[in-house]
C-alpha positions in Angstrom: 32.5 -39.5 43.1 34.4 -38.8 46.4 38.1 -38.6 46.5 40.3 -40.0 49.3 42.1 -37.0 50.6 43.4 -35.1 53.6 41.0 -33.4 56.6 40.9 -30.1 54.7 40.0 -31.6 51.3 37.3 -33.6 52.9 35.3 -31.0 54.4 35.5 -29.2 50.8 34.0 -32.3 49.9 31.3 -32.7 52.1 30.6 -29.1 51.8 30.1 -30.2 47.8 27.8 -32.6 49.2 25.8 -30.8 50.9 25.0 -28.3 48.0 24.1 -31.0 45.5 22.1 -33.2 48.6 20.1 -29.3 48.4 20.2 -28.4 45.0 19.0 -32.1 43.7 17.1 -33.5 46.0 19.3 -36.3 47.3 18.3 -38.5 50.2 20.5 -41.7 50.3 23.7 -42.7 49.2 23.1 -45.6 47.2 27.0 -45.6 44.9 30.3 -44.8 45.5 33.7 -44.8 44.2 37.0 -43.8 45.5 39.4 -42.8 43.3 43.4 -41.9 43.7 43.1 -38.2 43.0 40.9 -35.5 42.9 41.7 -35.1 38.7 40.7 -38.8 38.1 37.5 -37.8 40.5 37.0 -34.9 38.4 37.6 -36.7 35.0 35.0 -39.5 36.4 32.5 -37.2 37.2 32.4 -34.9 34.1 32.1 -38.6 31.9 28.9 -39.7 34.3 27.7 -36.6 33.7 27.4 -37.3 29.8 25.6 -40.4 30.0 22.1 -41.2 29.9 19.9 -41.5 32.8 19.3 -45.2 32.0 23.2 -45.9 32.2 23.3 -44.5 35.5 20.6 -46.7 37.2 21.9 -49.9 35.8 25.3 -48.5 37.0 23.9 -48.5 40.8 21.5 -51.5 40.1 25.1 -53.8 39.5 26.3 -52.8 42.5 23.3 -51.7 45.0 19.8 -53.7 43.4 18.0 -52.9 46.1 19.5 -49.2 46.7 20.0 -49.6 50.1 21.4 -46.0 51.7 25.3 -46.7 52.5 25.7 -43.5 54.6 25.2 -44.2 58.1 23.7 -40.8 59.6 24.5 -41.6 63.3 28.2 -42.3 62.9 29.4 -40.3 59.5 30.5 -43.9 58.1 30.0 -44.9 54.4 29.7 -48.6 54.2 30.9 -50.8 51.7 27.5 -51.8 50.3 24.4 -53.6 50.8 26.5 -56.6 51.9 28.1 -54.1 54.9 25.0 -53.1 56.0 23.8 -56.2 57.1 26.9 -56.9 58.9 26.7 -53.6 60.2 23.8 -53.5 62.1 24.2 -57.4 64.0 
């Protein structure tokens, strides 16, 4: 989950995202949702964290079937989607 905040609250966060891209292997961004405050983010996060593994990938499969990466390495941006991407790179 990321959490739209200030300049000092989003380095905490990419710091955060660093760790967990270390500590679990992650290699693409593939589902994202912003949220109005860092509780609701934490409150979000702690109820994905309870469901099964299944729920998850038909989660990202609704919104991402074909889980294209929506981080774009050269210029730090997250695109909207798959749907972005392809506008993206024209």
């Amino acid at each position: 989950m990321l959490f739209d905040a200030d300049a000092r609250d989003s380095a905490v966060a990419l710091r955060s995202i660093a760790v967990a891209t270390r500590k679990y292997g992650v290699h693409r961004l593939v589902c994202y949702e912003m949220l109005p405050t860092m509780d609701a983010a934490i409150l979000c996060e702690k109820r994905l964290e309870e469901w099964r593994r299944l729920w998850k990938i038909r989660l990202i499969e609704n919104v991402n079937p074909e889980w294209i990466d929506v981080f774009d390495e050269r210029t730090g941006e997250i695109l909207d989607g798959p749907a972005d991407l392809s506008r993206h790179n024209r």
